[in-house]
C-alpha positions as CSV (number, residue, x, y, z in Angstrom):
1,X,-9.1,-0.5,-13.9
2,X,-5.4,-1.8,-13.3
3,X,-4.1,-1.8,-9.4
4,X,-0.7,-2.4,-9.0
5,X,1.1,-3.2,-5.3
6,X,4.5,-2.4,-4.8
7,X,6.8,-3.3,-2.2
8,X,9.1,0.1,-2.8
9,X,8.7,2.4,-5.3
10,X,8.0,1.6,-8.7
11,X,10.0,3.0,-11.6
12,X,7.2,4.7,-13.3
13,X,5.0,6.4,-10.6
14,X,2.1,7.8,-11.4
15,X,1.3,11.7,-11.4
16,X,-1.9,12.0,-8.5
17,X,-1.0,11.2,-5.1
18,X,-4.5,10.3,-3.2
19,X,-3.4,9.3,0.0
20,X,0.2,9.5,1.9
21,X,0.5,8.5,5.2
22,X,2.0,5.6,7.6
23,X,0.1,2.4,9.3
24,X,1.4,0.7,12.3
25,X,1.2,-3.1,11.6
26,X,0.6,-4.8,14.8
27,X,-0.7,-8.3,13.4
28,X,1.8,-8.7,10.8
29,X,-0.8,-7.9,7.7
30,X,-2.9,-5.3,5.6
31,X,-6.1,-6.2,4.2
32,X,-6.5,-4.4,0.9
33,X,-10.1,-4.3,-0.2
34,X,-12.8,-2.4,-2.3
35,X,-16.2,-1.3,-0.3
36,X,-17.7,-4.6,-1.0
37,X,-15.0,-6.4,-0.2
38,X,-15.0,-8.6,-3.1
39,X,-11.3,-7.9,-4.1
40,X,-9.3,-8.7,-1.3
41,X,-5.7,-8.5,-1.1
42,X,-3.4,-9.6,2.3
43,X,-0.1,-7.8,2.2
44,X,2.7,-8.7,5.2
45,X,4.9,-6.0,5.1
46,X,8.7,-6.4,5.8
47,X,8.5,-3.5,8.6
48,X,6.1,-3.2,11.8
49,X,5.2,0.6,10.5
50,X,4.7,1.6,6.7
51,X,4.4,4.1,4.8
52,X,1.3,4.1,2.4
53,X,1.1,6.4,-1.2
54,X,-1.8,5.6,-3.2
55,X,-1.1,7.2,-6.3
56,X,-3.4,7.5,-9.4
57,X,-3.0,8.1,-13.5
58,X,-5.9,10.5,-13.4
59,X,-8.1,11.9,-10.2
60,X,-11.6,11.7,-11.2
61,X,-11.8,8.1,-12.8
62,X,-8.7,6.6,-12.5
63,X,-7.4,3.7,-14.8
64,X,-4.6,2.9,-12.8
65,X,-3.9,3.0,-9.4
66,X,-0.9,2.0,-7.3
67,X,-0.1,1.5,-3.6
68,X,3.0,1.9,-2.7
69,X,3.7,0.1,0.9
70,X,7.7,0.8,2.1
71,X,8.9,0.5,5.7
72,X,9.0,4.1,7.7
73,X,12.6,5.4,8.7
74,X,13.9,3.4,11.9
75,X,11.0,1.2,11.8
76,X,11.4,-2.4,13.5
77,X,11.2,-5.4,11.3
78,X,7.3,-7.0,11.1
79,X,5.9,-9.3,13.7
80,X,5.6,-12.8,12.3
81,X,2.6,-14.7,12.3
82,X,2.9,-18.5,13.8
């Protein structure tokens, strides 16, 4: 299996959207993680709220997934960490 991040939209977007939807970033971060937790990701998004698509080449057993993390119309820029 192949998982892409994006900051913006890629070019080539895949067909099955699994999830759309927005995250409020208060600490200035978004874990990214399987169940297990043994792939971890930290994003810091340029904008305090997101919007999130997780899309997917195929449904059922995917071989490629991407998230897709943009800022949200009138959105204020993220909180930086110190």
């Amino acid at each position: 299996m192949n998982i892409e991040i994006w900051d913006g939209r890629p070019r080539d977007v895949q067909p099955h959207v699994l999830f759309a939807g927005a995250f409020e970033v208060v600490s200035g971060s978004l874990a990214l993680h399987d169940p297990n937790e043994d792939f971890v990701v930290i994003v810091r998004p340029h904008a305090r709220t997101c919007a999130v698509e997780i899309m997917v080449d195929e449904p059922t057993f995917p071989g490629l997934i991407q998230i897709v993390i943009s800022p949200s119309a009138g959105s204020e820029p993220a909180v930086e960490n110190r």
